[in-house]
Structures are given as structure tokens and as C-alpha cells.
N, C-alpha and C positions, 0 to 999 in steps of 0.2 A: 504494500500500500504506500502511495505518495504522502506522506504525513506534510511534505513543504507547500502541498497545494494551499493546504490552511492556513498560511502565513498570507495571502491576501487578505484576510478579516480580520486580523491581529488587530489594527491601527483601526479605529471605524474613522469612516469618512464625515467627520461629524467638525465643527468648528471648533477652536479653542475655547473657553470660556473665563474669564478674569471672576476671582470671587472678591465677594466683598464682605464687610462685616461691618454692621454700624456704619457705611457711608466709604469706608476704608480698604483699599485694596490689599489684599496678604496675601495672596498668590493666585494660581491660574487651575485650571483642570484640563484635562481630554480624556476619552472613551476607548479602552480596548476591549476587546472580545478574546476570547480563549480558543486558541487556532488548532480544532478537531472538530470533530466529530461527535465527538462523547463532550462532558465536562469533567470536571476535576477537583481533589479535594484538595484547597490552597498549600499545605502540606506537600505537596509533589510540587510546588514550585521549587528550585533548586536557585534560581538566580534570576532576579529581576532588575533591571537597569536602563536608564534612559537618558539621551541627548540630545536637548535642542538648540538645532542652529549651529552642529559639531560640540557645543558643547554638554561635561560631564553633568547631571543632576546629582545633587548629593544625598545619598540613600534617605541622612535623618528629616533631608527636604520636602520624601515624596511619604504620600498617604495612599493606600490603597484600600479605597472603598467599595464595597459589595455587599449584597442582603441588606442595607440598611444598616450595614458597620464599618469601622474604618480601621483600619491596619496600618502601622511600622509593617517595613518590608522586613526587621528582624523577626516581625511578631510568627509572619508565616507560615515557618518548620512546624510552630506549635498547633497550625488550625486545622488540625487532623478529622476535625467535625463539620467544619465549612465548606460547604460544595460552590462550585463556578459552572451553575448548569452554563452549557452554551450556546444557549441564547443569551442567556443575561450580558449584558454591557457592564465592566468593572468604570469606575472613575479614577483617572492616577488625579491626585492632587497635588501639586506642586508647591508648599510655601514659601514666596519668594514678595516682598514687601516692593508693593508697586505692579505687581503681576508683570504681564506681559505686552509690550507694543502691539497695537491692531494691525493690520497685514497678515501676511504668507511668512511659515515658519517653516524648518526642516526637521522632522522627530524621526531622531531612531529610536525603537522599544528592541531588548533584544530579553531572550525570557530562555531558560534550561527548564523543562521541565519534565517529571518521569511519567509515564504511562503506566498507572495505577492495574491494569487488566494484565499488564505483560509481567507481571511477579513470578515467574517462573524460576525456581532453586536458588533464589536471592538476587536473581540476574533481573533487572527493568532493563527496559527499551526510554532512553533520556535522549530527547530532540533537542534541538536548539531551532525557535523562531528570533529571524534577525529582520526586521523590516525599518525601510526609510521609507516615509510618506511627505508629503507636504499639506500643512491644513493652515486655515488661515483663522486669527485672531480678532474675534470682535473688539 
């Protein structure tokens, strides 16, 4: 099976979006999707990381929100109980004071993660989706 075909939905084609709090810009968002077929329990992610515009995001910067919770990418390893049906849209959250310029950006999402079904005598089947997209920031 092609498992890299799924990496076209990784990134959703969806805008940036600046948050705000009380009036106050504290960082920005975007929308990925979990690039299979099946979903996943957050736990099988192995490494999550992101660059916009070449540049590094810094892990304690990003939030990853899903089911109506938010997560450290440290928190993770631990959410052996949290699934990423996929369908569902994750939000990376970014906190970055001032958010982001409106225009066109450049994001790479790049993501390790193991294939829950393939546990055969200790041995997973571990992908890597690497995608650059371009989305543009309201």
C-alpha cells in the first residue's frame, strides 16, 4: 500500500488564522489532518514539527488541539486514550505575540508516526509524512 499518497491531506487547504485574546494577538493556528486511512491514537505520534517560511517553530510554541483539548507536543507519548479519527481536523496553535502577517506563507508539517495495526512481534511499520504547502494568512 502507498501510505505517501496520504500526505496530500496532511496540511488542509484551509487559511491561517491569527488568535486573539481580549483584543490581543498571541499567536496564529492552521488545520492538519492525519494522512491515512485509519486514524490514530496520539501516542503513535513519534515526532511532530513545523516550519514556517523555512523557519524552525519551537516545540514549547506549538499546541496541538483535538476533541476539544489541547496538547504540548511533549504531552503526546502519554495520550494512549486519544484517538485522531480521520476525519477530524487537528489545530496546530502557534504562540507567537503578534501572530502572523496577512498574505501567503510557506509551512512544512513533517510528522513520524507508527501504524498502530502493524504491531507484529514488537516490529511497527513508522512513516514519515513530510509536506510543504502554501496557505495564506488573514
Amino acid at each position: 500500500m502507498d501510505f505517501q499518497a496520504y500526505n496530500k491531506i496532511f496540511v488542509c487547504k484551509e487559511n491561517i488564522q491569527n488568535v486573539k485574546v481580549e483584543g490581543t494577538v498571541i499567536g496564529y493556528e492552521f488545520k492538519i489532518k492525519y494522512p491515512s486511512y485509519r486514524g490514530t491514537f496520539l501516542s503513535c505520534i513519534e515526532e511532530l514539527r513545523f516550519k514556517m517560511d523555512g523557519e524552525e517553530i519551537a516545540k514549547d510554541d506549538i499546541y496541538f488541539c483535538l476533541n476539544n483539548k489541547q496538547f504540548l507536543l511533549d504531552e503526546l507519548p502519554e495520550c494512549f486514550k486519544e484517538y485522531w479519527f480521520v476525519r477530524e481536523k487537528a489545530t496546530v496553535r502557534v504562540m507567537k505575540a503578534g501572530g502572523i502577517e496577512s498574505g501567503e506563507h510557506e509551512l512544512n508539517a513533517f510528522m513520524k508516526h507508527r501504524i498502530p495495526y502493524t504491531g507484529y512481534f514488537g516490529q511497527y511499520l513508522v512513516l514519515d509524512s513530510d509536506v510543504t504547502d502554501r496557505l495564506t494568512a488573514e
